[in-house]
N, C-alpha and C positions, 0 to 999 in steps of 0.2 A: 929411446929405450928406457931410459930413469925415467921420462912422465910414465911409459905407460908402466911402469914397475906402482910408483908409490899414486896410482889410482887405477889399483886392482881390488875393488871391498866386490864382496858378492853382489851378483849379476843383477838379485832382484832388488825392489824399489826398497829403502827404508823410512820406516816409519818414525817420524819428524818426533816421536815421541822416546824412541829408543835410544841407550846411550850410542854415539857415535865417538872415536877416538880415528885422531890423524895418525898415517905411518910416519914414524921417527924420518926424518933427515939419515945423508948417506953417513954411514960409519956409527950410527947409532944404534942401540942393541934391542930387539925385538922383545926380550925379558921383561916378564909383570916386575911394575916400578918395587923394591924392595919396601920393608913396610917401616924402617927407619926413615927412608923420603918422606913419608908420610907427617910422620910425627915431628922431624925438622922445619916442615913445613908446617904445622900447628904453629909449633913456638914460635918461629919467626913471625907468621902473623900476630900473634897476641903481642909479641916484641914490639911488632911496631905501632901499634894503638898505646905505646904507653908515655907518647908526649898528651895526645889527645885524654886519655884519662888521665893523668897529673893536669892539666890545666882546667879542667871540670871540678874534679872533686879539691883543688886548693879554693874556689868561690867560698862555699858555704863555713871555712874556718874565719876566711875574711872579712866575715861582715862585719863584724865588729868597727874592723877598720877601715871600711866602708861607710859605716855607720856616722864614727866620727867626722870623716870629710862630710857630711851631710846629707849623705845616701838614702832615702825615703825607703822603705818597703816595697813600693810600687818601681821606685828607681831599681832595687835591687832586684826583683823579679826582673826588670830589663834586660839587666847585665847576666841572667840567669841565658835567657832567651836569644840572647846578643849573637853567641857564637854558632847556632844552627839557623839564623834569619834567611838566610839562603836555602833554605830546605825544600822549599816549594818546589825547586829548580833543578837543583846540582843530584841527588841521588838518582835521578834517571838518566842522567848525563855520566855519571861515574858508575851507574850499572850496565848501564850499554859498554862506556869504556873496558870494563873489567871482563864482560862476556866478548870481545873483539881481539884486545889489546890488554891483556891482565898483566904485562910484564910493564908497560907504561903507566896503568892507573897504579901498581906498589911502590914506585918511582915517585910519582911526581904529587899525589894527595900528602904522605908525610912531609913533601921538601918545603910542598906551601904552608904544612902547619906551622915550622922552622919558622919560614919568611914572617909570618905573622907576629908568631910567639915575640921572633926579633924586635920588632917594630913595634910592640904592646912595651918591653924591656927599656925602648931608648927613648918612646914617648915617657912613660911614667918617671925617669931618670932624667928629662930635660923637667916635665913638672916639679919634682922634688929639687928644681934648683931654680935661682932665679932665672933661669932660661926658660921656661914654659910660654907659651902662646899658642896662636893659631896652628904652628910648624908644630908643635907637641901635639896639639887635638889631629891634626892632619896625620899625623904618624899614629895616631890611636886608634881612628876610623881606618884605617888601611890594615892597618895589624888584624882588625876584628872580620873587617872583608875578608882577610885572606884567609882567616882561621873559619868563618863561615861557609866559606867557597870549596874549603877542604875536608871540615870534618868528617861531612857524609862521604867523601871519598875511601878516606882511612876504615870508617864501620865497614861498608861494604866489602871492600878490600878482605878485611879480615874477616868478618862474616863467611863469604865466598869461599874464601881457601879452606877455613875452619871443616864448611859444610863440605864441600868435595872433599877433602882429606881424610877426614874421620870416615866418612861411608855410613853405615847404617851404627858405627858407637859414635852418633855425632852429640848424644847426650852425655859423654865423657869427653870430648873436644872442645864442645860448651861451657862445660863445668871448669875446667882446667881456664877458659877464656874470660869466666866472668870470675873466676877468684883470681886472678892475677889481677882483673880490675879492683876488686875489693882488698890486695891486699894493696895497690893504690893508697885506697879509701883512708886507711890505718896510717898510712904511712905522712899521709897526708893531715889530717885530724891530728896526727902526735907531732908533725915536724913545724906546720903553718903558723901554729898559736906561737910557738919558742922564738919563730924568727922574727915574728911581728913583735914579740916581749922585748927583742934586744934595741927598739928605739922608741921616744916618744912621737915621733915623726910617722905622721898614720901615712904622708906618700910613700916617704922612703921607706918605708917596709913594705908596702906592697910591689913598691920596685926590686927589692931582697926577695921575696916571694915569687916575682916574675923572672928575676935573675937566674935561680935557683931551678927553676924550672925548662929553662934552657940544656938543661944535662938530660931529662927524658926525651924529650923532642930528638937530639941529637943520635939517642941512641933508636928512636922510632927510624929516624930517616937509613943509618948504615940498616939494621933489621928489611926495611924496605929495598934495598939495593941489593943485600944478600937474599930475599925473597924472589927478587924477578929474577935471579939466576935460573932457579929452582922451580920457576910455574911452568908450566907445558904451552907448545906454542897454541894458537890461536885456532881453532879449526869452526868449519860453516856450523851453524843451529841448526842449518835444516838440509838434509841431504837428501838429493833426489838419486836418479838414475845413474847408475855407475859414476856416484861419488859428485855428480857437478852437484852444486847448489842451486835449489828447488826456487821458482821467481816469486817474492813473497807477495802476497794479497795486498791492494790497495783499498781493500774494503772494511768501512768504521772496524766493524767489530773484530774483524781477527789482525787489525793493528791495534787495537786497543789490546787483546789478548797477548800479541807478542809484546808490546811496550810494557805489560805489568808481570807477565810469567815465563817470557823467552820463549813462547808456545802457541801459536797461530789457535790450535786447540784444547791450549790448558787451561786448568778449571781458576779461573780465576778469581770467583766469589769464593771460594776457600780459602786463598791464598788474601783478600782480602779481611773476610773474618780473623783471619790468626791476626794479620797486622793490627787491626781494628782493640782484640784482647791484648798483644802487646803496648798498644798505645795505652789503653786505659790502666793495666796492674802495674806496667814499670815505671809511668809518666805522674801515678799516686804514689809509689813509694818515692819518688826523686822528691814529689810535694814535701813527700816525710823527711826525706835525707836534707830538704835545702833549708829544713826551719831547726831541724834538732839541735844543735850544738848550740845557735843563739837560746831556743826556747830552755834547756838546761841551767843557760848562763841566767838569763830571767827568775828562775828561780833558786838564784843563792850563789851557785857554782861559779865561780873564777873560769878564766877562757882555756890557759892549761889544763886543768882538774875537768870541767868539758871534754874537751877535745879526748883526753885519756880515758874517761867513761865509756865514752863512744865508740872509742877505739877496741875498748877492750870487748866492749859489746860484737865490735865485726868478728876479735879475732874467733870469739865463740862460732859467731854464724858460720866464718869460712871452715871449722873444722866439721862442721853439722849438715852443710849445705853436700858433699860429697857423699855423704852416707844416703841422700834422699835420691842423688842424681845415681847413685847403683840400687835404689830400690826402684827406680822405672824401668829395670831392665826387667823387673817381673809382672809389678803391675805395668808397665808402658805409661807415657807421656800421659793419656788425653785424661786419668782419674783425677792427675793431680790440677788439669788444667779448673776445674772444678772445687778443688779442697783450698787451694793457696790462698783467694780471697775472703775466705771462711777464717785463715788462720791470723791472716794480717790484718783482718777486722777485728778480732778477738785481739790482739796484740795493739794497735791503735786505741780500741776502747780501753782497755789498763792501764796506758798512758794519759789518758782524758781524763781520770778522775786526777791528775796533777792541777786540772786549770777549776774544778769542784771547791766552790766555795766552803760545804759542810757534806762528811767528814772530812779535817783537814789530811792529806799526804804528803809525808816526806820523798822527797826524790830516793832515798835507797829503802823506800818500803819495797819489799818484794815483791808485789804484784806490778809496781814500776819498774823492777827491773827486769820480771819475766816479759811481760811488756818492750822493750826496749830487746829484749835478746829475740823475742820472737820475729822484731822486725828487722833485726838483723839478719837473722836465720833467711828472711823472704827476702831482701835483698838482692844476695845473693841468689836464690837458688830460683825463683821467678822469672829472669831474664833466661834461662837457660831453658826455658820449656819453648816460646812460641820457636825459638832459632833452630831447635834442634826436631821439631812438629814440622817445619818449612819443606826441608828438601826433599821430603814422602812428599808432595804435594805442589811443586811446580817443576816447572823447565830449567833455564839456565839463573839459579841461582842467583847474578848481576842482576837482571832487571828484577827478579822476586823480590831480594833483598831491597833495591832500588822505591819500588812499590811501598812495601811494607814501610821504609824510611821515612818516605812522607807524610803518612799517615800517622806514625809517630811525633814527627815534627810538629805537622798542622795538632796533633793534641796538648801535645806538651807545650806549647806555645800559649793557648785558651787556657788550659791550666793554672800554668804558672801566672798569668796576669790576671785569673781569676782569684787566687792564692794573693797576691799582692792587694787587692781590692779588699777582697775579706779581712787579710792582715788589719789595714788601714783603718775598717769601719767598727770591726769587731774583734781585733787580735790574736791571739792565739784558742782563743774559744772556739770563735770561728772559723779558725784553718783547720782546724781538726773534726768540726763538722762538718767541712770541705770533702777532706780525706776519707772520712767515714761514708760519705755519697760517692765517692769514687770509686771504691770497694765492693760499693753496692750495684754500682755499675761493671764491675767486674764479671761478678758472677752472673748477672743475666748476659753480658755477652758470653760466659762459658756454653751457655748453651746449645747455640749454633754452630760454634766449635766442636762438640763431642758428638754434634749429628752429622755433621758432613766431612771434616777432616777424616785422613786415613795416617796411620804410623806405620813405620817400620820396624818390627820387633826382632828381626831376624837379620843378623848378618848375609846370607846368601838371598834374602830377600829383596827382588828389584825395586828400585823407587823410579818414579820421574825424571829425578837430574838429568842431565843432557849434558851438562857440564864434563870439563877432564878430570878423571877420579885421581891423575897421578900413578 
């Protein structure tokens, strides 16, 4: 009598495109989820990305002391690249997981960023002593395996919840998810430089560095365990006749369809166009973000006096970036998808007349410092457009996100080692004509973006997901 209770949904067929939600377990309350679940469930996901963001954005203060052990530019674009090297792999494996098993992937991608993070801490700590050897490099590669094996777990994860939670203000879920990331950035930029000052020993401080960094990890992983409390169980993608699950296609194309949009029938050249402009606007500003605080220091500025520059440049952005993500609620996402690389070119060229042999500029000329604030401002508020453009426009979330991740990866990877080459041959001249082509590839992928994506501008308005709203 309980089976045939909790698989009673309407008689007729549904459509593999419409939301579907499982009935609650016995003793559970039929009531729309309150809209506080909601918003707990935000935080907690941005919670727990924020081992995976502290150990990202502590790199780019580093170099320095990077530099000193003998770190090349081409080396350091590696160690840039290091910890997403798995990328080709793990985001379709962890988007699957997530759309199946959501309360195991918030569980166990954080715990392995832990294991890593650990393992990166006690390799750098036997180096910095005369104990270093094969067993230190061996514990170094493993720490980076395991933090590459997971990262894309953690995005996703958070990604997923973010997008289902928020519902159609998922450009306010966004916003809230990438300035927690940037206020990271700050945090990072003002603390990294002080604790690498407190020794002349360039291992031991980045071992302090990695140490230190063990307390975001720790709070990602609890965030991730009080998260899987909180996700909703597991229910079919595709529902057929009175609730059984519909037998999926073994045919190329609508396994290629489910494996990138959750959607036998979803539009999946859309959903790779958005990833495709995500990879290029966010994977140039990271160009931007992994050279500035050295190229600063290049020109005059001490490593503290850097790092606080910069810093104060984000805190600008993150109070700026809020005010643009409540002006899409009037124009909507897709105008800006179009203006940002408009603005972040104008903002990168200001900065390029720094490396202009005549007329000479000082770093606090003001057109370097509008410059620098502008690309603060895009920073932040760039990454918030393709994530929140996504869930109008596929299936289950996990694998979209999944999709889009690789494609991020596979760019940011060319990038970066193309960034390191230029570095090498031509310096910072050259990374900034990099950047500047970057940009420029931006906005021509805007285009196909603004003709085929669809938004949500309406609260009661349906999207795609298929996913649990909570």
């Amino acid at each position: 009598a309980e089976l045939r209770v909790r698989r009673a949904p309407p008689a007729r067929a549904m459509d593999s495109r419409e939301p579907y939600h499982a009935l609650p377990g016995p003793g559970k309350s039929l009531l729309p989820t309150p809209r506080w679940h909601s918003a707990v469930r935000v935080g907690l996901a941005i919670s727990m990305s924020f081992g995976a963001h502290a150990s990202k954005e502590a790199l780019a203060p580093a170099e320095s002391a990077l530099s000193a052990l003998g770190v090349t530019p081409l080396g350091y674009a590696v160690l840039t690249v290091s910890p997403i090297a798995l990328g080709f792999i793990s985001p379709l494996f962890w988007g699957r997981l997530y759309d199946s098993r959501p309360r195991i992937a918030c569980c166990l991608a954080p715990a392995g960023e832990l294991l890593g993070a650990s393992l990166l801490a006690f390799g750098l700590r036997l180096h910095s002593t005369d104990l270093g050897g094969p067993f230190a490099t061996l514990l170094l590669c493993l720490g980076f395996l395991s933090i590459s094996a997971c990262k894309a777990g953690v995005s996703i994860a958070e990604f997923s919840t973010v997008g289902c939670a928020s519902g159609a203000y998922s450009a306010f879920g966004f916003s809230a998810m990438v300035l927690a990331k940037h206020a990271f950035v700050m945090v990072m930029d003002w603390s990294v430089p002080k604790v690498l000052a407190t020794t002349h020993d360039a291992m031991l401080g980045l071992f302090r560095v990695q140490f230190f960094l063990l307390a975001p990890h720790a709070i990602s992983v609890a965030a991730g365990l009080a998260l899987s409390r909180l996700q909703p169980e597991a229910v079919p993608p595709h529902a057929g006749r009175l609730g059984s699950p519909r037998r999926p296609s073994t045919e190329l194309g609508p396994v290629l369809r489910r494996a990138i949009s959750g959607d036998e029938r979803g539009p999946v050249c859309v959903i790779l166009l958005i990833g495709l402009w995500r990879s290029l606007a966010v994977g140039t500003l990271h160009l931007y973000h992994s050279i500035r605080i050295k190229f600063m220091e290049s020109r005059g500025m001490d490593l503290p006096e850097a790092g606080a520059y910069v810093a104060a440049s984000d805190g600008v952005g993150i109070v700026v970036a809020p005010l643009l993500a409540a002006l899409c609620r009037f124009t909507g996402l897709k105008p800006m998808i179009a203006l940002v690389p408009v603005v972040a070119g104008g903002g990168i060229s200001l900065l390029h007349r720094l490396n202009a042999d005549f007329p000479p500029v000082d770093v606090d000329h003001s057109s370097v410092r509008l410059g620098v604030l502008l690309l603060s401002a895009m920073e932040v508020f760039v990454p918030i457009l393709p994530l929140a453009l996504l869930p109008a426009n596929a299936g289950q979330l996990g694998s979209a996100y999944g999709a889009v991740e690789i494609i991020f990866i596979a760019v940011q990877m060319a990038e970066h080692f193309a960034l390191g080459l230029v570095r090498v041959r031509y310096g910072y001249r050259g990374a900034f004509w990099l950047i500047l082509g970057g940009f420029a590839a931006v906005l021509l992928a805007s285009v196909p973006v603004l003709l085929y994506s669809r938004e949500n501008k309406r609260p009661w308005q349906p999207t795609r997901c298929v996913s649990q709203a909570g």
